[in-house]
N, C-alpha and C positions, 0 to 999 in steps of 0.2 A: 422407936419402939421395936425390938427384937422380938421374932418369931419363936415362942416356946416350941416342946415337941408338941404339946396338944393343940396348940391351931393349929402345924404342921398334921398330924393325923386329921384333927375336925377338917381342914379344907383338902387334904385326900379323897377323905370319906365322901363328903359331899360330890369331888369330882367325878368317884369310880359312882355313886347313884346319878349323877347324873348321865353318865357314859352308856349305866345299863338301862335308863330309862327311854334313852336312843336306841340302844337297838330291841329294847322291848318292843315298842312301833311296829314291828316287823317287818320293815325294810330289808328286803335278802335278794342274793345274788345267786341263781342255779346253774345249769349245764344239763344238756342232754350227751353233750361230749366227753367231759371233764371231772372229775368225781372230787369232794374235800379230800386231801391229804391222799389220793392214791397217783400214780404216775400217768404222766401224760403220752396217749397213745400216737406212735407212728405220726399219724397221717396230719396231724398238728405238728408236730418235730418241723427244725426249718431245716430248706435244702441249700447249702452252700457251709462253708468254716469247718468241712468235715463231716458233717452232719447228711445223712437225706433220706429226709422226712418226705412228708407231704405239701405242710405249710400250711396247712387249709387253717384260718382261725376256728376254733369250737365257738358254737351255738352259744348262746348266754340270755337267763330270762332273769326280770328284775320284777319285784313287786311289792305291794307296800309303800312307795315312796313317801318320803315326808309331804304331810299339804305344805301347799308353798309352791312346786316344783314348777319350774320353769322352762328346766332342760335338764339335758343327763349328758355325763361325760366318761369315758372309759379307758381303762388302762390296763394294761400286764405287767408285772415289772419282777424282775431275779434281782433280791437282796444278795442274793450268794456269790453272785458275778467276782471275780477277782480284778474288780476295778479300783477301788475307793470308793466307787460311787453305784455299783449294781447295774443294772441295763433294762433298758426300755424295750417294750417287746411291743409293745401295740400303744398308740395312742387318737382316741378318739373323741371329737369334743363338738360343740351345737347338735348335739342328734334331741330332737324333739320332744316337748311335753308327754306327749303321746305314745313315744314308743315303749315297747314294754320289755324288748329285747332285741339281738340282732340271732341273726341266723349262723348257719355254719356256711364259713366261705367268705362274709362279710368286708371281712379284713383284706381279702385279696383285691388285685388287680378289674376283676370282672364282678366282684362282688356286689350283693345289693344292699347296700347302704341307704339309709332314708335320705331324701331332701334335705341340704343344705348341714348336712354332717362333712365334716371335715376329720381327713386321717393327717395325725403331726408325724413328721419324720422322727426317727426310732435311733437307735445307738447302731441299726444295719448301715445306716448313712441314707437311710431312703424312706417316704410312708408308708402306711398298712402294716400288717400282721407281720410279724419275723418270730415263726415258733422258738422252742428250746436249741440249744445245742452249748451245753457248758463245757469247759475242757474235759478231755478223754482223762478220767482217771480223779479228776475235782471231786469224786462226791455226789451227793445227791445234791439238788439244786431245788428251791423253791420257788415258784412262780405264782405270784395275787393276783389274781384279776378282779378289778375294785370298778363298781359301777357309784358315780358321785350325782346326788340327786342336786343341781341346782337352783337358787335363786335367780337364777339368769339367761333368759334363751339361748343367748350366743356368749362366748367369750371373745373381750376384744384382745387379737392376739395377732401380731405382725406376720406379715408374709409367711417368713423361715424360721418361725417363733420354734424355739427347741423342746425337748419332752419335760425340761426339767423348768422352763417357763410356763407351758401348760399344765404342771402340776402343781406349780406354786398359785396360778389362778383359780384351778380345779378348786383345793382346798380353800384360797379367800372367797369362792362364791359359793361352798357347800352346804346344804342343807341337813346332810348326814350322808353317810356312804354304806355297802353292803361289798363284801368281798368272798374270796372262792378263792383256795389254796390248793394247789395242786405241785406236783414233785415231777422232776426226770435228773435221770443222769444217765454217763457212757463209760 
């Protein structure tokens, strides 16, 4: 049996109420750093490829999580990147039932990260936070920063698991996700 256009629309329709009935929830993702759709300042910019920023990750508060939640996992990522593939900026994964956000600096080296949160290596070739820095002259560049409220305290995920395997688990263990778009370019 072949799909008319009208189940084609009816199970549309039903996907996009279901999609808005998720983030009806209000599940959301803030900044005290970082603003929707406006540029990202300095002091988050990353230092190295030309670039020098600060590096510092911006602050991020999450609220609303789905019941259920078990853990939260987080991410930054540039679709604009001239890769194929976009570029991982931050990834972060087991951070706690509990927590409701991470601070500004987090992402760093000295940063305070909760217990038993783990930073995956980034498309820098190393863990933690690696701000903006797209080619001189690319354009403006977007950057998500998507917090995924988990079914799952911990992800199991090997040693030198990559960002692109930790987001394929992200999303098999999510419960719903809230994001924060923000822009820079040079």
């Amino acid at each position: 049996m072949s799909a008319t256009p009208w189940t084609i629309h009816f199970i549309g329709a039903c996907a996009l109420a279901l999609s808005t009935a998720a983030v009806a929830d209000g599940f959301t993702l803030d900044s005290p750093d970082i603003a929707e759709g406006q540029r990202i300042a300095v002091q988050h910019v990353f230092k190295g490829f030309g670039c020098d920023g600060g590096n510092v990750s911006p602050a991020l508060v999450w609220r609303n999580p789905p019941a259920g939640t078990q853990g939260y996992a987080v991410t930054a990522y540039d679709p604009d990147a001239p890769t194929g593939s976009g570029w991982w900026h931050w990834v972060v994964v087991n951070l706690p039932a509990q927590a409701t956000g991470l601070p500004a600096g987090a992402g760093n080296a000295q940063g305070a990260m909760p217990a038993g949160a783990r930073q995956i290596g980034t498309d820098y070739g190393m863990p933690g936070y690696g701000g903006p820095c797209p080619p001189q002259g690319h354009g403006e560049h977007r950057y998500i920063f998507t917090v995924y409220a988990l079914k799952t305290p911990q992800l199991a995920l090997p040693e030198h698991a990559t960002a692109a395997m930790a987001g394929y688990m992200m999303r098999a263990n999510s419960l719903g996700s809230a994001s924060l778009t923000a822009t820079y370019s040079r």
